[in-house]
N, C-alpha and C positions, 0 to 999 in steps of 0.2 A: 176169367182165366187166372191162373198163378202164373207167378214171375220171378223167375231167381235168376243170379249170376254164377256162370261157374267158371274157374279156370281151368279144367278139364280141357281138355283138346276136342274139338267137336267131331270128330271121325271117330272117338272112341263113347259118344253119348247116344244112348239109343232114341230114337226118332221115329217120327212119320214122315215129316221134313226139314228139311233145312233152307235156310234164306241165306245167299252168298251176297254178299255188296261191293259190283263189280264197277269200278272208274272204266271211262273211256281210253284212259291212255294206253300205247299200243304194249307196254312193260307191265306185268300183273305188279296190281295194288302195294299188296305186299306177298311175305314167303308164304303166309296160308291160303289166301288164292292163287299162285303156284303151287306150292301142295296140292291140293284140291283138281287144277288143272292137269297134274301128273297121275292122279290116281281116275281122273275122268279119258285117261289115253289121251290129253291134247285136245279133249272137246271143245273145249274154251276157246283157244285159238282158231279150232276148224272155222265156228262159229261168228268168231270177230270177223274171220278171212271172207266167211261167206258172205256175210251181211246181216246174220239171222239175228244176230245177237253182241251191239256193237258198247254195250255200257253208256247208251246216252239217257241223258236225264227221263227223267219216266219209262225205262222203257222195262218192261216185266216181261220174261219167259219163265213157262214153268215146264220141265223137264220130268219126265214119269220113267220109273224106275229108271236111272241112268245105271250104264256097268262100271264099275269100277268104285260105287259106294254102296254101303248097305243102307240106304233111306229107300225108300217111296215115291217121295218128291221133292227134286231141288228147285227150288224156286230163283234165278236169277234178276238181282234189281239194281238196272246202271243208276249210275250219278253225273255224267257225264266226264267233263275232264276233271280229274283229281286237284289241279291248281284251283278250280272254280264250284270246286261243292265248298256246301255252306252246311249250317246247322240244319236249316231249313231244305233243301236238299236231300240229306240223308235223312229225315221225317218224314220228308213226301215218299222215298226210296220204300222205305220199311211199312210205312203205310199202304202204297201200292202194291207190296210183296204179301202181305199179309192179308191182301184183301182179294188178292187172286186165290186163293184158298179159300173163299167162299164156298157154301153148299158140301165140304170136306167134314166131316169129324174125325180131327185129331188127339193123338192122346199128349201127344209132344210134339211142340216146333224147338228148333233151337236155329239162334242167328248168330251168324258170324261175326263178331265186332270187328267192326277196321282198326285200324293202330294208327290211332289218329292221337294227335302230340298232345290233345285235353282229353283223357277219356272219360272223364267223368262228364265232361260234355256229351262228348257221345256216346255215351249209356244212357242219358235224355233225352238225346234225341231221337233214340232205337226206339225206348221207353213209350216217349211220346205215337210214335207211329204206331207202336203195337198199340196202345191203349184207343188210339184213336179209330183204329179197323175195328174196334167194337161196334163202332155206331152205325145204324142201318137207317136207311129212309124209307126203310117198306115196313114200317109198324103197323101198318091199315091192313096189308094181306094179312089173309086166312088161310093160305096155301104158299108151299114157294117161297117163303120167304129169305131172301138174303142176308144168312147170317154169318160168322165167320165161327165156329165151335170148337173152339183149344183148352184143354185139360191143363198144360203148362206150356209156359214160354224161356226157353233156359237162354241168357244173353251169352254165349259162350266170349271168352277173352281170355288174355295171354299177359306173359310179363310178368311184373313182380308189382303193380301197381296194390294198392291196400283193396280189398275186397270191401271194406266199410265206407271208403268214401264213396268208392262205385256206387253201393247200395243208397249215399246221398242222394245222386242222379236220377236213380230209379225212382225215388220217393216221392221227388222235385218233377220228372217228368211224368211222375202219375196222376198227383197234383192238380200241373195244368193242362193237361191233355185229358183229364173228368171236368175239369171247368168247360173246356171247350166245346167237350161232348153235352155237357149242358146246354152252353148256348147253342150249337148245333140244333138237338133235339127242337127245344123252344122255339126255334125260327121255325123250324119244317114243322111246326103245329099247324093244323088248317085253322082259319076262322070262325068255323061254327066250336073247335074247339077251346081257344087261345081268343077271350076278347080281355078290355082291359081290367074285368072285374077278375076272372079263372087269372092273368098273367099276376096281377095284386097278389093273389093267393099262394101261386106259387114262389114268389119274390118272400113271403111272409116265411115259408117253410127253409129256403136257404137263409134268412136271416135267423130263425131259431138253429140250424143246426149249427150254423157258424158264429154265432156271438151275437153278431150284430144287432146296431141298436135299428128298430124301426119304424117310419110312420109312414101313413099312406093317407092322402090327404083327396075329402073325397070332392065333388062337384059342385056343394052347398060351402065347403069351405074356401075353395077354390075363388068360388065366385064373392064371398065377402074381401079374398082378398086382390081382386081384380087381375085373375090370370084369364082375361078375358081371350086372347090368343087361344089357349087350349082350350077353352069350352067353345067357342067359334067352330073348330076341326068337329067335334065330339058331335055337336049338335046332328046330324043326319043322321045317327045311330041313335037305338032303342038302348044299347050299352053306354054307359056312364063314365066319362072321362076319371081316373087316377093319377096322381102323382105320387111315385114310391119316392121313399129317402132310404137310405142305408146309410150307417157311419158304423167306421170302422177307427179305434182309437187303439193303435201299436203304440205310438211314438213314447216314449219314456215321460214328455213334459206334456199332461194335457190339454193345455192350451195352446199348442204349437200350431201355427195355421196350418189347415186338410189341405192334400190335393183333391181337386173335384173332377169328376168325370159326370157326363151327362150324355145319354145313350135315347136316341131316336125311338120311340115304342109305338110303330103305327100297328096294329092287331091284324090289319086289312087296309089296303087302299084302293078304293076303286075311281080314285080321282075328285070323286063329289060329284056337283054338279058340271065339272069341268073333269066327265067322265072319260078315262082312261080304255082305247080300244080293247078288244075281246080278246084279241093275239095276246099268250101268254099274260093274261092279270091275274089267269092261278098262282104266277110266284108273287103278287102281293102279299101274299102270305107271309114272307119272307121282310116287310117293310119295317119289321118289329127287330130285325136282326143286332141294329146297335146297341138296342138298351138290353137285347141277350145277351150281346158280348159281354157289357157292362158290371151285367149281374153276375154272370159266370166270373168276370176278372175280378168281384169282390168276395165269391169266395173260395178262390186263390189265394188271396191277398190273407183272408184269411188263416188258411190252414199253413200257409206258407211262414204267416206269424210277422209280417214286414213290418218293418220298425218305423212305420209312419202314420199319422191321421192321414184315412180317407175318407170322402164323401161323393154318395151316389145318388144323383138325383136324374131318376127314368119318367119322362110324362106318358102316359100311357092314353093310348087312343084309335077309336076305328072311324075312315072317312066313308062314309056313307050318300047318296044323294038322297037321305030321307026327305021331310015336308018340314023341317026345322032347319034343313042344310043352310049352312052362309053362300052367298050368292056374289058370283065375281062383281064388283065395283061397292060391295060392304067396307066400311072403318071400322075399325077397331082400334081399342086403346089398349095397350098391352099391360102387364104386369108393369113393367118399365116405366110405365107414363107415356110413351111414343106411339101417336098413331101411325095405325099400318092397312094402306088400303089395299083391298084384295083381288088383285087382277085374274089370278087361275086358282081356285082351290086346290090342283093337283099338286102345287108346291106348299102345300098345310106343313108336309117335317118342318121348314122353316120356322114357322110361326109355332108349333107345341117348343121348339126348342129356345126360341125368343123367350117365350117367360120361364121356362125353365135355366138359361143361363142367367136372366135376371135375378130368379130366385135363389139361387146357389150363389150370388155374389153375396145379395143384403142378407142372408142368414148364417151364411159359413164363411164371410171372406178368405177366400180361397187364395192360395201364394201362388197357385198353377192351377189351369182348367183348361179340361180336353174334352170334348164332343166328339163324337163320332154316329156316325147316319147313314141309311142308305140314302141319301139324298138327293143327288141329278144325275139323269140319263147324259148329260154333257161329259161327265166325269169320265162315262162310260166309253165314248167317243175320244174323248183326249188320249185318256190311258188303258183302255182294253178291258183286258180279264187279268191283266199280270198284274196292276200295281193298285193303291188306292193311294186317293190323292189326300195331302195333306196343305193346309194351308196356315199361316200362325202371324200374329203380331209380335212377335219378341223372336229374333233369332236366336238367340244361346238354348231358350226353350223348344225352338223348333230342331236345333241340333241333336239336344237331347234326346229326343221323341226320336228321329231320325235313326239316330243308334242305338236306341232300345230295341226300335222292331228290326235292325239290322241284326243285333247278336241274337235276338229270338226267332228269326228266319220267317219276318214278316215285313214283304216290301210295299214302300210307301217312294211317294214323290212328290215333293213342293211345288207347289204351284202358286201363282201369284195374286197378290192384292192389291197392285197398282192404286192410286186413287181415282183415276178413269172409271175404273167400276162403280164409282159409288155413283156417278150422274144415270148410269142405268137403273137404279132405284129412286130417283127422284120422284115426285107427287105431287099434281097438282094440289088434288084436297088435302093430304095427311101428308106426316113427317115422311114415310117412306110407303115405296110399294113392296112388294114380296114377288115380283118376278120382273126382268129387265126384258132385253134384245134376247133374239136366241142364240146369237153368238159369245162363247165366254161366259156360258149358264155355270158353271161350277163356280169361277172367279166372283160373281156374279153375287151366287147365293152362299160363297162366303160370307163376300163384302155386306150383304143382308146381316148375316150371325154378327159379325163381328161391330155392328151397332149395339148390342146387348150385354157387352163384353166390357169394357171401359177400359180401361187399364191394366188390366190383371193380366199376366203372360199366358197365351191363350190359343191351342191348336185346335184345328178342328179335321178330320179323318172321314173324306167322302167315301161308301166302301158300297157304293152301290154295283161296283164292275166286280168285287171280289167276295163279294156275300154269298155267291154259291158256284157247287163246282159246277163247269162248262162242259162241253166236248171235248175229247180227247184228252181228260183228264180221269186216273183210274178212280177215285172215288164219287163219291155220289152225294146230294141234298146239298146242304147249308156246308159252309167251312168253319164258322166259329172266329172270322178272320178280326181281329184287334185283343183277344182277351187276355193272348200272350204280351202283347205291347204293350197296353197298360198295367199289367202287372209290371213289367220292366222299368216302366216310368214309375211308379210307385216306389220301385228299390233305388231307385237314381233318386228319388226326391228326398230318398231315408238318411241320406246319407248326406243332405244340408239343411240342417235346422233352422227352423226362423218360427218365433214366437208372436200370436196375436199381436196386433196392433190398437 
């Protein structure tokens, strides 16, 4: 679909629809939804009064031919209270508004900006939402299929603000809202489609169209250089373990130490021989979701041109219970040198991502390193579907983290590393195990990662409760959740230089 800004008044722009972005509070937003409500005869308020339609967060009405406008369809999309929308709020808003329009072919939408005190903010975050109702998780129908079909999207707004910087917005939430929709897509791949040779492949094609430098490292090299962890996981599948690297070099001084990101890439888990029940292991699929973020936030990072060395190292791998499978009470010696004995193969992310944080230290010394994984069901338990846990050895760098995904309207929550935890790893035979007690499983399989880690300021992002949308949330499949965050931390890292050591 096309996208432009106009400052035209939206009652005088012809349409098939229009999307109002209505706050809970009992006062209209501003004078153009009063406008809007006077020329609807008061519909607005009937509607708050009744209950049908009270501007709470997610909440979508779509109204057919309303009297007193010439559209088709008004689409109504709360935010809830106006003191309490975020960035991320009005993106979920626009996105849920734009996706109730499904199965519609439009020739023109146009949405009402709010007059919000940054608007170039929120022309990115309208941006982001429309771009993001592109994405559909019914690619496999042949029929039926759920799409959203718009000819243009006009952002209507007011004021005297410069139309050129708005159109910054637009460009920046086009950007990372096609990232997203990458990682998106790439998680919702089945596994007969998406193993770690076909995800190589396509990791290769976003490194050609965005710069980026590449290497993909394969099982024979692996093993000379004893990432014995990742070919352990690999071993049950007839597919062949990968490690992608991406670098990305912005920063003006080339030698300036990368930040590293390192993204979970299970293709499929089915547990291993520490095989995972039948109840929903079709989102297994979905176990690869970190290292999609990852990739998608590098070519972000990219097109967006951030003024910093990055480095992306995704270990790529399907857990299988083939006749190769590692067998719970196996050692292994990791990349690291540190044996690790294997109490449940269903915790393998651990262990691919153990020598992959080892490997991103001794090749890239990295100034900051962030992980992110669908990693434990524990996580899922603590914090839900709303938040994804964060866990970090360096407080000023977990702040950081913190408010990046806070102004890009992705929520996260710290959670602890006590040193308690680390006796839950302890090992008779070998330096550690890879899974403790069942209580405090997230804390847990931190305290695991963070063996691998040394010193380097160092977060890591469980996002197993938020990798995909849930019930009673309007969108569908995968969310793409961290790509907007590390991009964020990316631009927060651009902006304090620090040269090889």
């Amino acid at each position: 679909m096309n996208l432009r800004i106009s400052r035209q008044d939206w009652a005088t722009l012809k349409s098939d629809a229009v999307v109002a972005i209505i706050s809970e509070d009992q006062e209209p937003e501003n004078g153009r939804i009063g406008a809007l409500d006077e020329r609807l005869g008061g519909l607005l308020a009937q509607l708050r009064n009744s209950g049908e339609f009270k501007g709470e967060r997610n909440e979508t009405v779509v109204l057919f031919r309303p009297r007193g406008v010439v559209v088709e369809r008004l689409v109504l999309a709360g935010i809830g209270p106006r003191g309490d929308a975020s960035f991320g709020t009005l993106r979920a808003a626009v996105h849920g508004a734009v996706s109730a329009l499904r199965g519609f072919t439009l020739g023109r939408l146009v949405i009402i900006s709010p007059l919000w005190q940054d608007r170039c903010e929120c022309v990115q975050a309208i941006t982001e939402g429309i771009v993001l109702s592109e994405f559909t998780a019914s690619e496999y129908k042949t029929e039926d299929r759920s799409e959203v079909k718009i000819g243009e999207v006009t952002i209507a707004v007011s004021g005297e603000t410069d139309l050129a910087e708005l159109e910054s917005g637009v460009n920046r939430g086009s950007i990372l809202s096609k990232a997203a929709n990458l990682a998106r897509w790439l998680t919702n791949e089945p596994g007969n489609q998406i193993n770690p040779t076909s995800f190589a492949d396509h990791a290769a094609r976003v490194a050609k169209k965005c710069d980026l430098e590449l290497k993909i490292l394969d099982e024979a090299e692996m093993q000379q250089r004893g990432m014995n962890a990742i070919l352990a996981v690999a071993r049950g599948s007839s597919h062949p373990a990968k490690l992608v690297v991406l670098v990305y070099k912005g920063a003006e001084d080339p030698s300036e130490n990368p930040i590293a990101f390192v993204g979970k890439g299970v293709t499929f888990d089915s547990g291993g021989i520490s095989l995972k029940p039948a109840k929903s292991m079709e989102e297994m699929k979905a176990d690869k979701a970190g290292a999609c973020s990852v990739l998608g936030a590098m070519q972000a990072i990219s097109k967006l041109g951030i003024k910093a060395n990055v480095v992306a190292v995704l270990p790529v791998v399907e857990n299988l219970p083939g006749g190769g499978a590692q067998r719970p009470g196996d050692v292994i010696r990791s990349f690291s040198g540190k044996t690790i004995e294997v109490i449940n193969t269903d915790a393998e992310g651990r262990l691919i991502l153990a020598d992959a944080l080892s490997y991103v230290r001794k090749e890239f010394n990295p100034r900051r390193l962030v992980d992110i994984a669908t990693l434990t069901g524990a996580c899922v338990v603590a914090l839900g579907h709303i938040r994804a846990g964060l866990f970090s050895n360096d407080d000023d760098f977990c702040t950081d983290v913190l408010e990046a995904a806070d102004r890009c309207g992705e929520r996260l929550w710290r959670l602890p590393l006590d040193q308690e935890y680390r006796k839950e790893i302890e090992s008779q035979i070998a330096d550690v195990k890879n899974v403790g007690s069942r209580w405090g499983g997230a804390s847990i399989a931190a305290k695991f990662l963070e063996e691998f880690v040394g010193d380097t300021p160092w977060c890591h992002i469980d996002i197993a409760g938020v990798d995909l949308f849930r019930e009673k949330q309007a969108a569908e499949g995968p969310t793409g959740f961290g790509v907007r965050t590390l991009v964020e931390v990316a631009i927060c890292c651009s902006q304090h230089s620090e040269k090889r050591v």
